[in-house]
DRENPA-3360 file (N, C-alpha, C; in nm, 2 decimals, always signed):
BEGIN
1 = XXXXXXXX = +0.08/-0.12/+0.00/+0.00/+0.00/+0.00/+0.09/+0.12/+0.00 ~ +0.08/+0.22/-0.11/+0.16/+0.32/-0.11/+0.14/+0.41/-0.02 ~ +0.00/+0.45/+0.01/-0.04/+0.53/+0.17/+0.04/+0.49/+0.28 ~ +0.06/+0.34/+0.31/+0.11/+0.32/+0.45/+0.26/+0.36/+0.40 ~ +0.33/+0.29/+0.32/+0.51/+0.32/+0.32/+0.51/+0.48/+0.30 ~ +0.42/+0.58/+0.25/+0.45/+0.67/+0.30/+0.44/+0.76/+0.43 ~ +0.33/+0.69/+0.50/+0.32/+0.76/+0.63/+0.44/+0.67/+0.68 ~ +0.51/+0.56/+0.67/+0.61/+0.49/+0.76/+0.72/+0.59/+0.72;
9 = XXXXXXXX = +0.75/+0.69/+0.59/+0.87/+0.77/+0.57/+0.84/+0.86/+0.66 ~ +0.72/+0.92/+0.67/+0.72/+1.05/+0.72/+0.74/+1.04/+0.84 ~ +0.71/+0.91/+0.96/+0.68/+0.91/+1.08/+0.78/+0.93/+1.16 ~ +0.96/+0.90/+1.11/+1.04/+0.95/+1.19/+1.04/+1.11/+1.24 ~ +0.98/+1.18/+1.13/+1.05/+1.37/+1.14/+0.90/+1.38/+1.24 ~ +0.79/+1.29/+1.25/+0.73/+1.31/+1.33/+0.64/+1.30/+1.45 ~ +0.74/+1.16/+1.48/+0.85/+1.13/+1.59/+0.92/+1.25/+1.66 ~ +1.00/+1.26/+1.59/+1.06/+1.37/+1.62/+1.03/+1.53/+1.67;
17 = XXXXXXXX = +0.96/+1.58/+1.62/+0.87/+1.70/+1.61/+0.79/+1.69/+1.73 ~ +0.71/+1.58/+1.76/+0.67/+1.53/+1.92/+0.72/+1.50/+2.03 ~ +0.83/+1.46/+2.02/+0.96/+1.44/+2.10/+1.03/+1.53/+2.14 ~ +1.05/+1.65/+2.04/+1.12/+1.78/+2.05/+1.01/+1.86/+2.15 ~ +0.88/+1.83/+2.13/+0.76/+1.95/+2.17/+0.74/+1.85/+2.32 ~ +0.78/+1.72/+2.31/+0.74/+1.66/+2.48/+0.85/+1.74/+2.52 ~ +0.95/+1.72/+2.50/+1.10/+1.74/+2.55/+1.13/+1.88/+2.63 ~ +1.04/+2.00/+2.57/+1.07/+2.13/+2.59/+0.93/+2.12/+2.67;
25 = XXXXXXXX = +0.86/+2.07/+2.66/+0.75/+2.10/+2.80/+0.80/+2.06/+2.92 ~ +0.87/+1.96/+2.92/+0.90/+1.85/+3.08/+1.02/+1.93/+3.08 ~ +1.11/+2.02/+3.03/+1.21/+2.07/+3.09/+1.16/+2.24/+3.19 ~ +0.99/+2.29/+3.09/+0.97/+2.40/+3.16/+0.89/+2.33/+3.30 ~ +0.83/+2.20/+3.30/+0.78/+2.12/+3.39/+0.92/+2.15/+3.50 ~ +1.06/+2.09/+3.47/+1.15/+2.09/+3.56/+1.19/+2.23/+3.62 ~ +1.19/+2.30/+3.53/+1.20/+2.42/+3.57/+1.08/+2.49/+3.67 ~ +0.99/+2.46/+3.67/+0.91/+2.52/+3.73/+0.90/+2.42/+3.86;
33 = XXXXXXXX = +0.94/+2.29/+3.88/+0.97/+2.23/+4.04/+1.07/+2.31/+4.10 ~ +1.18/+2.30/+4.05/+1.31/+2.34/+4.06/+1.24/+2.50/+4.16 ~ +1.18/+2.60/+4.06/+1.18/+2.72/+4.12/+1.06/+2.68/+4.23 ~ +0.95/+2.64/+4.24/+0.84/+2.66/+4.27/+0.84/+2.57/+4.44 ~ +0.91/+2.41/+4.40/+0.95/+2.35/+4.51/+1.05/+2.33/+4.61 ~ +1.17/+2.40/+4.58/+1.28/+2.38/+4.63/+1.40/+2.49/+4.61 ~ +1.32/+2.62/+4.55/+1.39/+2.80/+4.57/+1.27/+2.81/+4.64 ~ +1.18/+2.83/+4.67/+1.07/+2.90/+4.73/+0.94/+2.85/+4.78;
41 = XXXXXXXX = +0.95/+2.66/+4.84/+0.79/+2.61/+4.83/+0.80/+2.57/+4.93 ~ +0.74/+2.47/+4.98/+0.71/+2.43/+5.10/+0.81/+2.28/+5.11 ~ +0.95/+2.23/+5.04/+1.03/+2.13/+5.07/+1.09/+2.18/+5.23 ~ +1.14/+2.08/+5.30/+1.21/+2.14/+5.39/+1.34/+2.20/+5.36 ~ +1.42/+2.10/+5.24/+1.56/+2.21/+5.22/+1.55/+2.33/+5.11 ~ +1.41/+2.34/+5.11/+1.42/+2.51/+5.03/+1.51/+2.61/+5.08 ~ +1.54/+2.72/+4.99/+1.69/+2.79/+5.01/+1.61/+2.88/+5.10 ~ +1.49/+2.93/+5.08/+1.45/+3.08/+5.14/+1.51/+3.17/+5.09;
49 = XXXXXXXX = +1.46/+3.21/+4.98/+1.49/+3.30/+4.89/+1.50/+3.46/+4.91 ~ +1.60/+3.51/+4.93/+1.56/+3.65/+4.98/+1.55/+3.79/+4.90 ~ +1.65/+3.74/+4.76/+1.67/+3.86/+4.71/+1.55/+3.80/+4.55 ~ +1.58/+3.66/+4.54/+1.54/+3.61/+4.40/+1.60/+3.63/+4.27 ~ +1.78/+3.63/+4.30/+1.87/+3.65/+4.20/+1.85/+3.47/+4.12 ~ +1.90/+3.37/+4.23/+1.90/+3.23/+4.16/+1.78/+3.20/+4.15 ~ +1.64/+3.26/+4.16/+1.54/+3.19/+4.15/+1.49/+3.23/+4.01 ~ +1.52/+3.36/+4.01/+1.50/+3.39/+3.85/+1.59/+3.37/+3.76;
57 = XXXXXXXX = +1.73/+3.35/+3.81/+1.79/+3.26/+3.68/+1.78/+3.11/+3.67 ~ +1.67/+3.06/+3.68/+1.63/+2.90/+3.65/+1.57/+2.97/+3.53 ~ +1.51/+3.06/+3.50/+1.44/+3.10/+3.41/+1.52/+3.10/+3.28 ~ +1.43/+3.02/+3.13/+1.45/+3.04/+2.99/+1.50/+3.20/+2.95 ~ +1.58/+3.23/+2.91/+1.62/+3.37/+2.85/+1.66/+3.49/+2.97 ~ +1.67/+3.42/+3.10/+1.77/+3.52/+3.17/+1.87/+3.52/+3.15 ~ +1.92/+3.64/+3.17/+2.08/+3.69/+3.18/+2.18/+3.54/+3.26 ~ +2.13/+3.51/+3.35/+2.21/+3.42/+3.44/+2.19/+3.28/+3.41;
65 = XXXXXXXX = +2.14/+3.25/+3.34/+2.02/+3.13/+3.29/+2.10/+3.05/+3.18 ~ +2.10/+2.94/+3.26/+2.12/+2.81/+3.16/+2.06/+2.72/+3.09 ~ +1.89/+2.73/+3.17/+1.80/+2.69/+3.13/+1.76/+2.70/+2.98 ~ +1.77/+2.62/+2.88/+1.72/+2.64/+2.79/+1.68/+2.50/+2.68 ~ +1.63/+2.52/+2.54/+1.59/+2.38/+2.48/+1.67/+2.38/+2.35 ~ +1.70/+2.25/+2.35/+1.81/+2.27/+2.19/+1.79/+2.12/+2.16 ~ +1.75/+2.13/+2.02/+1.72/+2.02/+1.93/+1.81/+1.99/+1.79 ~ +1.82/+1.88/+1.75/+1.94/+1.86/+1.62/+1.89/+1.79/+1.57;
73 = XXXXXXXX = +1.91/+1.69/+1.48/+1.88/+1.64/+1.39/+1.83/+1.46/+1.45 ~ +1.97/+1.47/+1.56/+1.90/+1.31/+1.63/+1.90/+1.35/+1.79 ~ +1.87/+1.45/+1.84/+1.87/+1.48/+2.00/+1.73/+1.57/+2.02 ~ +1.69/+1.55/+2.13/+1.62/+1.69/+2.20/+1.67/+1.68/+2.33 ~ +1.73/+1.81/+2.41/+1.79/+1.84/+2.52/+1.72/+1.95/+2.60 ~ +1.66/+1.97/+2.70/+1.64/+2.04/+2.78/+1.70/+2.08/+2.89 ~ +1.75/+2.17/+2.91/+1.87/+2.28/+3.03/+1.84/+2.29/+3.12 ~ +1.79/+2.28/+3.26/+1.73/+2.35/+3.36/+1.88/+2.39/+3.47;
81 = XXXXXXXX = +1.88/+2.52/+3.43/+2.03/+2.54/+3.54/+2.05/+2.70/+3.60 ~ +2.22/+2.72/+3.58/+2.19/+2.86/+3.67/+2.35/+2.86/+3.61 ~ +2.42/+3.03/+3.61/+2.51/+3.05/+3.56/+2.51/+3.13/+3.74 ~ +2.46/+3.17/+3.82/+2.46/+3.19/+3.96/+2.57/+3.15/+4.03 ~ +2.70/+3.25/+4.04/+2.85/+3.18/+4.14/+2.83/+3.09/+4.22 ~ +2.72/+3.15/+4.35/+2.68/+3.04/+4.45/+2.61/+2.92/+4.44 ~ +2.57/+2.94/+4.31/+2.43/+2.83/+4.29/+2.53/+2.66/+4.30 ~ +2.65/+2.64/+4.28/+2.71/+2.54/+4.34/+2.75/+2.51/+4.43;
89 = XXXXXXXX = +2.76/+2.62/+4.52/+2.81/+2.63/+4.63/+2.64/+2.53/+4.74 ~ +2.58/+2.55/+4.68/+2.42/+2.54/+4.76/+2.41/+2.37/+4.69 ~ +2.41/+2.34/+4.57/+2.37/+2.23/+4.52/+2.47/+2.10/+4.59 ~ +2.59/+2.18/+4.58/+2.73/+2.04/+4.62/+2.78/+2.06/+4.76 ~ +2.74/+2.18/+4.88/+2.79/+2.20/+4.94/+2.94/+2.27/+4.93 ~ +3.02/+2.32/+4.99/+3.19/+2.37/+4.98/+3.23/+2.49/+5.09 ~ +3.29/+2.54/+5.03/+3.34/+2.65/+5.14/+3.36/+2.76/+5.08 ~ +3.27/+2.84/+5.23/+3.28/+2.98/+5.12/+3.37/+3.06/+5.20;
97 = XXXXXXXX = +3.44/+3.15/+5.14/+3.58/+3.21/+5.17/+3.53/+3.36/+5.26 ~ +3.66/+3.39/+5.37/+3.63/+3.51/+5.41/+3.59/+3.61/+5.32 ~ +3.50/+3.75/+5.37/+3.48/+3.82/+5.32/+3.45/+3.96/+5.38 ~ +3.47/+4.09/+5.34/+3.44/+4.23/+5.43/+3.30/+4.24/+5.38 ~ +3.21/+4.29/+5.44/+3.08/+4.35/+5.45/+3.09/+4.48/+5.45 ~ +3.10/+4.61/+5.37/+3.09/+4.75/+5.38/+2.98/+4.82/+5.30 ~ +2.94/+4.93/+5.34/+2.83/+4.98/+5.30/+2.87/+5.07/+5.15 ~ +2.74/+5.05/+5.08/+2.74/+5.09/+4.97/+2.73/+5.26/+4.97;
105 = XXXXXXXX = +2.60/+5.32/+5.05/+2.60/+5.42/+5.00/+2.58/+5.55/+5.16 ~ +2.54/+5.45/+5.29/+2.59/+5.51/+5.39/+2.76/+5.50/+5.46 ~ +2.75/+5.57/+5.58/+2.86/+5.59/+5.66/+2.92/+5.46/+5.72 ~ +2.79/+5.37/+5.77/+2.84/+5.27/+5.86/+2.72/+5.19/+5.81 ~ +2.74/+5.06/+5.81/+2.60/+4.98/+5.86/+2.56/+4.95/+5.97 ~ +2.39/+4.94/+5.99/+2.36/+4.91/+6.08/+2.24/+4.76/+6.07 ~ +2.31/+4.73/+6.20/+2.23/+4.61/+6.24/+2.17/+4.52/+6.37 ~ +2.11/+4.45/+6.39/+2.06/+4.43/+6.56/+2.12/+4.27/+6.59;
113 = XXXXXXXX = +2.17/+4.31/+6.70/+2.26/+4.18/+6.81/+2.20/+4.18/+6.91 ~ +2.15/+4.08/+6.98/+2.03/+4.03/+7.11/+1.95/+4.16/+7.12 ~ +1.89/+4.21/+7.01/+1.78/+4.32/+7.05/+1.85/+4.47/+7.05 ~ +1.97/+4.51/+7.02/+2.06/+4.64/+7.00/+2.08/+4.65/+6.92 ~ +2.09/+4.77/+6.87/+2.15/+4.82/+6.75/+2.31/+4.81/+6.74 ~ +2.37/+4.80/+6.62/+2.48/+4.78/+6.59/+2.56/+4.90/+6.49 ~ +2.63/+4.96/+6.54/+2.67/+5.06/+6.35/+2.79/+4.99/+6.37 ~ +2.89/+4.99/+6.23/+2.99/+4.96/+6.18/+3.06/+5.02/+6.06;
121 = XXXXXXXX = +3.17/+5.01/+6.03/+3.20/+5.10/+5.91/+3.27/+4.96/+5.87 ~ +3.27/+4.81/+5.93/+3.27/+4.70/+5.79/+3.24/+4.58/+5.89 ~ +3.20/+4.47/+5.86/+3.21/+4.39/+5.93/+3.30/+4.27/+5.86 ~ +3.37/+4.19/+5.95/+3.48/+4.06/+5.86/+3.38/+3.89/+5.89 ~ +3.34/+3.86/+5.77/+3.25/+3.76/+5.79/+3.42/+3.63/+5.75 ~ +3.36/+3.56/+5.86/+3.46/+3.43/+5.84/+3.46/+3.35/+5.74 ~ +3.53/+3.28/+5.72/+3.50/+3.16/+5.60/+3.46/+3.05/+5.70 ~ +3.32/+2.99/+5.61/+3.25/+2.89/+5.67/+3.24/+2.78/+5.55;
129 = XXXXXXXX = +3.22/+2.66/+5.65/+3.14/+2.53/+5.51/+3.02/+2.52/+5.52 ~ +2.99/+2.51/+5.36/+2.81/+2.54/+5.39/+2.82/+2.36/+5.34 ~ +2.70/+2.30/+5.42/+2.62/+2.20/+5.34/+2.56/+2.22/+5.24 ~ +2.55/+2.09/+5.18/+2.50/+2.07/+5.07/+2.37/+2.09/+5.07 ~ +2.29/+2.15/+4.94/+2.11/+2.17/+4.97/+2.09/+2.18/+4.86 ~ +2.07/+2.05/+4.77/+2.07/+2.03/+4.63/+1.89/+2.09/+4.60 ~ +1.92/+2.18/+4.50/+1.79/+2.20/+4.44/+1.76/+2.12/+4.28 ~ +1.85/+2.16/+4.21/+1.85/+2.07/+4.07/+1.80/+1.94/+4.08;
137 = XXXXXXXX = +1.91/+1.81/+4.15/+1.92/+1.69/+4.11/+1.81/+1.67/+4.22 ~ +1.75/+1.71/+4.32/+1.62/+1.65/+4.35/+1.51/+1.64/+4.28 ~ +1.52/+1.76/+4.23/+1.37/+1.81/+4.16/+1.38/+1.71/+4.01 ~ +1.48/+1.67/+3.94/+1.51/+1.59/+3.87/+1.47/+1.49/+3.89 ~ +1.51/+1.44/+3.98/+1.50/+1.31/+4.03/+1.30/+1.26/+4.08 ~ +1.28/+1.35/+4.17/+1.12/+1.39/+4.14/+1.06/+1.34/+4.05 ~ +1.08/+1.42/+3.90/+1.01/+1.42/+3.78/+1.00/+1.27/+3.76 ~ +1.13/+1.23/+3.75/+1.19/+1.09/+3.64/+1.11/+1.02/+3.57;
145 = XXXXXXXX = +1.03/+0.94/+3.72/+0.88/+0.88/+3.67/+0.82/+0.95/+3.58 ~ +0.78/+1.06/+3.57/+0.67/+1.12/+3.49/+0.74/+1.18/+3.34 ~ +0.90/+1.21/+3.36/+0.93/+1.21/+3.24/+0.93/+1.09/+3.10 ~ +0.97/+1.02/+3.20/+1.00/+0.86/+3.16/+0.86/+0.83/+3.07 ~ +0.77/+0.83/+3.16/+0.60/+0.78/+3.14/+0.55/+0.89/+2.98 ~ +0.58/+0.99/+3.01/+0.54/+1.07/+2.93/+0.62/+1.10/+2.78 ~ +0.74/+1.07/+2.78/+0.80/+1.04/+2.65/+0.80/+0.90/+2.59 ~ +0.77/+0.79/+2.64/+0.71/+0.68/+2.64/+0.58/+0.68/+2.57;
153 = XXXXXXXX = +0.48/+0.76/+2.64/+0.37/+0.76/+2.58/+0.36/+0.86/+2.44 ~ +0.46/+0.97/+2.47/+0.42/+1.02/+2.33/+0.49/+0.96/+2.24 ~ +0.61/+0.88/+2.24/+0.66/+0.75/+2.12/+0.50/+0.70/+2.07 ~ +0.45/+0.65/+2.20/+0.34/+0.54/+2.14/+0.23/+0.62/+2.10 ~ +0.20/+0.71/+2.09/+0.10/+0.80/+2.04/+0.13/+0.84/+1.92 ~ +0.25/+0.93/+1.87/+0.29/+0.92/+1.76/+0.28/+0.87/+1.65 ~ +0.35/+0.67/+1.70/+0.32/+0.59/+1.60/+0.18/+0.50/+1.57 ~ +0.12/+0.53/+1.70/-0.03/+0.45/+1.69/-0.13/+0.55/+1.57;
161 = XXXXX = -0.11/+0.68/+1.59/-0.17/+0.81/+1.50/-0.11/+0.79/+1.40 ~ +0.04/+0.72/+1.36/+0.06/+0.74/+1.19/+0.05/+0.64/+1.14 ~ -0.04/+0.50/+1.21/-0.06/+0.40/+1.19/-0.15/+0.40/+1.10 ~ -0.26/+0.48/+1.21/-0.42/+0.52/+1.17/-0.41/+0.54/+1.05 ~ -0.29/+0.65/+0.99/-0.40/+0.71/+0.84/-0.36/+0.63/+0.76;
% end
């Protein structure tokens, strides 16, 4: 039947075209655990986000942002990441190096110690080791099941529909 060997040519590029379009949803899917569960949700090793520099660079087309989708001819890849100095420092744990604290645009800083005020004209923060408080490879890890399930299923959707015509 010439109908079927032609939908059997066509059905790799669309395969693929489904694959590419699963591929870049379950990576905005990951991206949005990533930010939603584990920068700012109710996990218990959420960072507590204060300023929302690493939480908006999980985001597609930020400046800091690794996050993103890229397709070739035999791959679909989705990015969920952070170009953020610290953002390794939080995912793998390490040590973070001494540092001065000085004020940007007043005289001294001020701040409160057992209920007093404090001024200063710098403060010397020690070097400490931070633990590890992986946000990426949990939230990864999370999905898996449902990535798994769900590119699975659109393989078999795909070729059950170019079966049909």
């Amino acid at each position: 039947n010439k109908e079927l060997i032609a939908e059997l040519r066509n059905m790799p590029a669309a395969i693929k075209r489904d694959v590419d379009a699963k591929v870049e949803q379950l990576g905005r899917l990951l991206q949005s655990k990533v930010q939603n569960d584990y920068l700012r949700g109710p996990r218990p090793i959420h960072l507590g986000v204060k300023h929302g520099r690493l939480l908006r660079s999980i985001t597609q087309g930020a400046p800091e942002s690794r996050s993103r989708f890229e397709s070739t001819g035999t791959t679909a890849f989705a990015y969920v990441g952070t170009n953020v100095e610290y953002a390794a420092r939080w995912e793998y744990g390490g040590t973070q190096k001494a540092y001065t604290i000085v004020p940007k645009t007043a005289k001294a800083l001020h701040f409160m110690v057992n209920g007093k005020d404090v001024f200063a004209k710098h403060v010397n923060m020690p070097a400490r080791t931070l633990e590890a408080r992986p946000f990426l490879a949990p939230a990864l890890r999370d999905l898996e099941p449902t990535i798994v399930a769900e590119l699975e299923a659109t393989l078999k959707d795909t070729m059950v529909e170019g079966l049909k015509k």
